[in-house]
C-alpha positions as CSV (number, residue, x, y, z in Angstrom):
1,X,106.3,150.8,97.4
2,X,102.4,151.3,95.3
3,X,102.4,150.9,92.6
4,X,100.2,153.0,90.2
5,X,100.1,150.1,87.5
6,X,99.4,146.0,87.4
7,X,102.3,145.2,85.7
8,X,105.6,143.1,87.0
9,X,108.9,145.3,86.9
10,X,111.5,142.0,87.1
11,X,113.5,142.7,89.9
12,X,117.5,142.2,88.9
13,X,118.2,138.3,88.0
14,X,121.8,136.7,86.8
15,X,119.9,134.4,84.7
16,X,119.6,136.0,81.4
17,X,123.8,136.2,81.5
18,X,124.2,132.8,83.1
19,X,122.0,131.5,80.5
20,X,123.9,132.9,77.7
21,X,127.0,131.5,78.8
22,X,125.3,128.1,78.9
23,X,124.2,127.8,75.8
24,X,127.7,129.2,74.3
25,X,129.4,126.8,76.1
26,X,126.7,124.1,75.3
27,X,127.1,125.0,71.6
28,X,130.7,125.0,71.4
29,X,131.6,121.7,73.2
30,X,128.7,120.0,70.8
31,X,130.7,121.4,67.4
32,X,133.9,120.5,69.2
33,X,132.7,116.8,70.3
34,X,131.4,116.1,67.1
35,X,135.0,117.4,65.4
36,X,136.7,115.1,68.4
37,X,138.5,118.0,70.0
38,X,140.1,117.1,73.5
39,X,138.0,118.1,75.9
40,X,134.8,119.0,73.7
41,X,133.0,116.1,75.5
42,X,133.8,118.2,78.9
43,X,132.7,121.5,77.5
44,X,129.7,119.6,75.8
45,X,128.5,118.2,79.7
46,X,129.2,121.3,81.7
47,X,127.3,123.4,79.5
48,X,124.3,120.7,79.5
49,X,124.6,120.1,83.4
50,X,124.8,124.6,83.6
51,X,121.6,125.3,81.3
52,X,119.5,122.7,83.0
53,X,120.9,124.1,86.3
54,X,119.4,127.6,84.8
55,X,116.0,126.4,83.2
56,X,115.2,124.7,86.4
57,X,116.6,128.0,89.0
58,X,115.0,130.5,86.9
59,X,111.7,128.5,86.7
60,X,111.9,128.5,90.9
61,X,112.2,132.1,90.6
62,X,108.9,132.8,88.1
63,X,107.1,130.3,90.1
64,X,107.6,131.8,93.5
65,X,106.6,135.5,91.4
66,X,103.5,133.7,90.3
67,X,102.0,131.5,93.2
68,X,103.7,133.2,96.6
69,X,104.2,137.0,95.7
70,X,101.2,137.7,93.4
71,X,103.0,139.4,90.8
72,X,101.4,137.7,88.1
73,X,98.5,139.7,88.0
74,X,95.7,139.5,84.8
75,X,97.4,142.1,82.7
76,X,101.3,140.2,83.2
77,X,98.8,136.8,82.6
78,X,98.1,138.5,79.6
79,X,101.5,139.5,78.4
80,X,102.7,135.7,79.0
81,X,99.4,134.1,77.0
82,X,101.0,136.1,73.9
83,X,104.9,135.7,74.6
84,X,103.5,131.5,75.1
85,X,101.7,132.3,71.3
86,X,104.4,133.8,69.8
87,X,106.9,131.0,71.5
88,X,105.2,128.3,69.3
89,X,104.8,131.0,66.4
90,X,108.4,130.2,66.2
91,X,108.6,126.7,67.0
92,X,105.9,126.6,63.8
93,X,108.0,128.0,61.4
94,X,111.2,126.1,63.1
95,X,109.3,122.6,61.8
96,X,108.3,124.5,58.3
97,X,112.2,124.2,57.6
98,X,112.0,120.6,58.5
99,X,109.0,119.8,56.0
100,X,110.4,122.5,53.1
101,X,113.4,120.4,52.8
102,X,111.3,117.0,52.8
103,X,109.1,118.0,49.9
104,X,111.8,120.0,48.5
105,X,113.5,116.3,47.9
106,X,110.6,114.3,47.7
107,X,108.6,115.8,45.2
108,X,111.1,116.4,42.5
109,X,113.7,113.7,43.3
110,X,117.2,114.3,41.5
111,X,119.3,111.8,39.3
112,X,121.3,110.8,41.9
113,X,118.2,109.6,44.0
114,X,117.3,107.7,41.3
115,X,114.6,110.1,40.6
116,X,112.1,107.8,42.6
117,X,111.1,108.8,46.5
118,X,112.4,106.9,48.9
119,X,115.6,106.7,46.9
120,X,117.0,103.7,45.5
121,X,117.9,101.3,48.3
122,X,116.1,102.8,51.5
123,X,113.4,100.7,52.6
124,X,110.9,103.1,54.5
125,X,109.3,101.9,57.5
126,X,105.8,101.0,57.6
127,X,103.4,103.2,58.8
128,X,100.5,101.3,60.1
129,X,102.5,99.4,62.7
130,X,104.4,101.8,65.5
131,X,103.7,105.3,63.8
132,X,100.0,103.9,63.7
133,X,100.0,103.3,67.8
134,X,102.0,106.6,68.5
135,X,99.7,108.5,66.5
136,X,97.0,106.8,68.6
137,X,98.9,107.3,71.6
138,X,99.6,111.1,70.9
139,X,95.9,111.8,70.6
140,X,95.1,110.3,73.8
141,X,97.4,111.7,75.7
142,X,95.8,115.6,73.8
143,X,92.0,114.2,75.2
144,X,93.5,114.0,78.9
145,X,95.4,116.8,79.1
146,X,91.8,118.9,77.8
147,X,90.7,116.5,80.6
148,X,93.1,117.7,83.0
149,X,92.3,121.2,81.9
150,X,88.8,121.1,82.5
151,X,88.8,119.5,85.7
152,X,91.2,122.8,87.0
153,X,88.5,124.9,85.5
154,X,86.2,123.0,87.2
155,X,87.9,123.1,90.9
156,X,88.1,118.9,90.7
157,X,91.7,118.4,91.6
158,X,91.8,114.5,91.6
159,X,90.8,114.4,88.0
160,X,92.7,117.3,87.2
161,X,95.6,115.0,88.4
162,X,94.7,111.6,87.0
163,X,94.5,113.5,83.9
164,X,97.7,114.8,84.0
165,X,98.9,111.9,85.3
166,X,98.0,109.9,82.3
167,X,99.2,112.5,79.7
168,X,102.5,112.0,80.7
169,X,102.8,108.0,81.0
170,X,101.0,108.4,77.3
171,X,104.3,110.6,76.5
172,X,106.8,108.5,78.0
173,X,105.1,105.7,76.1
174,X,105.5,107.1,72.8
175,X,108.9,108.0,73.6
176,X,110.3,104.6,74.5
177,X,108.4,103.5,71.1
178,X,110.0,106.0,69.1
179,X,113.1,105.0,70.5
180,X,112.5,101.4,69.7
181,X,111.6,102.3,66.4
182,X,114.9,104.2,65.4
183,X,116.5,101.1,66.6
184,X,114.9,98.9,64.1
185,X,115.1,101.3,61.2
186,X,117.1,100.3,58.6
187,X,118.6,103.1,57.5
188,X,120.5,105.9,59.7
189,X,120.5,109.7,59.8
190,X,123.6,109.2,57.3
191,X,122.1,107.8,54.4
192,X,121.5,110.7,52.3
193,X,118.5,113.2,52.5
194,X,116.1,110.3,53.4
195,X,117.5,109.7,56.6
196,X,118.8,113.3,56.9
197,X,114.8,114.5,56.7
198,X,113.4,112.0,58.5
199,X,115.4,111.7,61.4
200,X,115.5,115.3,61.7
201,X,111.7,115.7,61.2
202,X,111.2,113.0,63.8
203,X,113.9,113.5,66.2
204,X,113.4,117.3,67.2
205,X,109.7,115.9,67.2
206,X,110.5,113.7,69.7
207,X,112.7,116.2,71.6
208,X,110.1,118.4,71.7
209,X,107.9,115.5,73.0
210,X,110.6,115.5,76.1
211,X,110.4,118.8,76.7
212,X,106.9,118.6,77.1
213,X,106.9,115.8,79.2
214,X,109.2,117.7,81.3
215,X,107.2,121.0,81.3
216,X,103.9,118.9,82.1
217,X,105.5,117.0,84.8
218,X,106.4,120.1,86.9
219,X,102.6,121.0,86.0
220,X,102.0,118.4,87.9
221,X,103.6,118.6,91.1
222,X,102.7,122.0,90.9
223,X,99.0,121.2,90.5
224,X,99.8,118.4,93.5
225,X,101.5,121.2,95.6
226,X,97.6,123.3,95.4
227,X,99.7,126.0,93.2
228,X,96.3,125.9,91.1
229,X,93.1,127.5,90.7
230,X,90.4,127.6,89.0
231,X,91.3,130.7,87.6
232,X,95.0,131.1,87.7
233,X,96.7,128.2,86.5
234,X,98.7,130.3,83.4
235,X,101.7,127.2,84.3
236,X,99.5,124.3,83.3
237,X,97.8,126.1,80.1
238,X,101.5,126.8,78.8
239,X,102.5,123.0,79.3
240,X,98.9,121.7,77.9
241,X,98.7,124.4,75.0
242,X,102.8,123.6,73.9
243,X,101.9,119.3,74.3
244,X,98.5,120.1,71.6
245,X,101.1,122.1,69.3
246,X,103.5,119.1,69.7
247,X,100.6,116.4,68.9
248,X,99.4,118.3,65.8
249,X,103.2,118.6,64.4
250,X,103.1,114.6,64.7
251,X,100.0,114.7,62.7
252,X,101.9,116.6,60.0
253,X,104.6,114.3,59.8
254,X,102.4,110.8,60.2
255,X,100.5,112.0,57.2
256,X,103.6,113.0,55.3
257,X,107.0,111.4,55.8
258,X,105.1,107.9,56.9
259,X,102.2,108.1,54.8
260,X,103.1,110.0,51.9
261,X,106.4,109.3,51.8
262,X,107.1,105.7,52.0
């Protein structure tokens, strides 16, 4: 049927329900594994295996509506561009929590901390050796995914993809560091708000790092599969705009749970 107006009307989808389900489920068999209910661990894995199930059927669906059935026209481009902004609006104000609570501790430490920051007995980790190199590595992988962007701009699809290509080995990189460096940490996510902060801080960091690995690696089959072009691409600037808001949070916590607050 015409249509009198540029806008996508969603056609009926089970994936809003079936996505609520998942996360409930997710939800309660995480509280129930962590309490050791019987069977919280199986709760816990079928509502992991069912939301990735959803993110990954639901993200089919959008991309066959963007690339084969031209319903993403520049006005629903537009509408996406600011649900994307307001998305990291709220991821923003998610990590505020995160640093509230660190300088809420840190900068007037109580009695029972000794009133010194890090508290008596935690021996902070040093912050010119692996944070150094993922910082480094962080802000590489922010100049080629601009590079990547640019080269889609730009119609050069080989650079586009070596550019993309590099951005995620760079992520995966300072992944398997971060992971290395929780293992050598001295202290654990259980000794008291140090830990509690910093592997909080860090940890959804580095979740969010995953993520965006994740979202830029189906940018990148995409991009391989000619879903690109120079001027509608809305998949790749989501991924490369959510990877810069991920690099500048790291900046954030470099400068003040390493720097600062060792």
């Amino acid at each position: 049927m015409y249509k009198l107006h540029p806008f996508h009307l969603v056609d009926v989808s089970p994936w809003p329900l079936i996505a609520a389900i998942s996360c409930f489920m997710l939800t309660t068999g995480t509280v129930m594994f962590m309490h050791l209910y019987k069977l919280g661990y199986l709760l816990f894995f079928l509502g992991l295996i069912m939301v990735i199930l959803t993110i990954a059927l639901w993200s089919r669906d959008i991309i066959r509506e963007a690339t084969f059935q031209g319903k993403h026209t520049s006005e629903v481009q537009k509408g996406l561009r600011i649900g994307m902004i307001l998305f990291i609006t709220s991821e923003v104000m998610f990590f505020v929590a995160f640093f509230w609570s660190f300088f809420h501790s840190s900068l007037a430490p109580s009695v029972e901390l000794g009133a010194i920051w890090p508290p008596m007995g935690i021996e902070a980790l040093n912050p010119w050796g692996v944070p150094l190199l993922n910082t480094i590595i962080l802000l590489s992988s922010g100049a080629t995914v601009t590079w990547a962007h640019h080269a889609i701009i730009g119609g050069n699809k080989l650079e586009a993809t070596l550019g993309l290509t590099w951005t995620i080995a760079l992520a995966i990189l300072f992944t398997i560091l971060q992971a290395f460096e929780y293992y050598e940490a001295s202290f654990t996510i259980a000794d008291g708000i140090y830990g509690t902060t910093f592997f909080m801080a860090t940890g959804f960091h580095g979740l969010h790092v995953i993520i965006g690995t994740l979202f830029l690696s189906v940018a990148l089959l995409r991009l391989v599969a000619g879903h690109f072009t120079m001027q509608h691409h809305f998949g790749f600037e989501a991924a490369a705009w959510y990877f810069h808001f991920v690099d500048v949070v790291w900046l954030f916590l470099f400068m003040s749970i390493y720097i600062w607050g060792s």
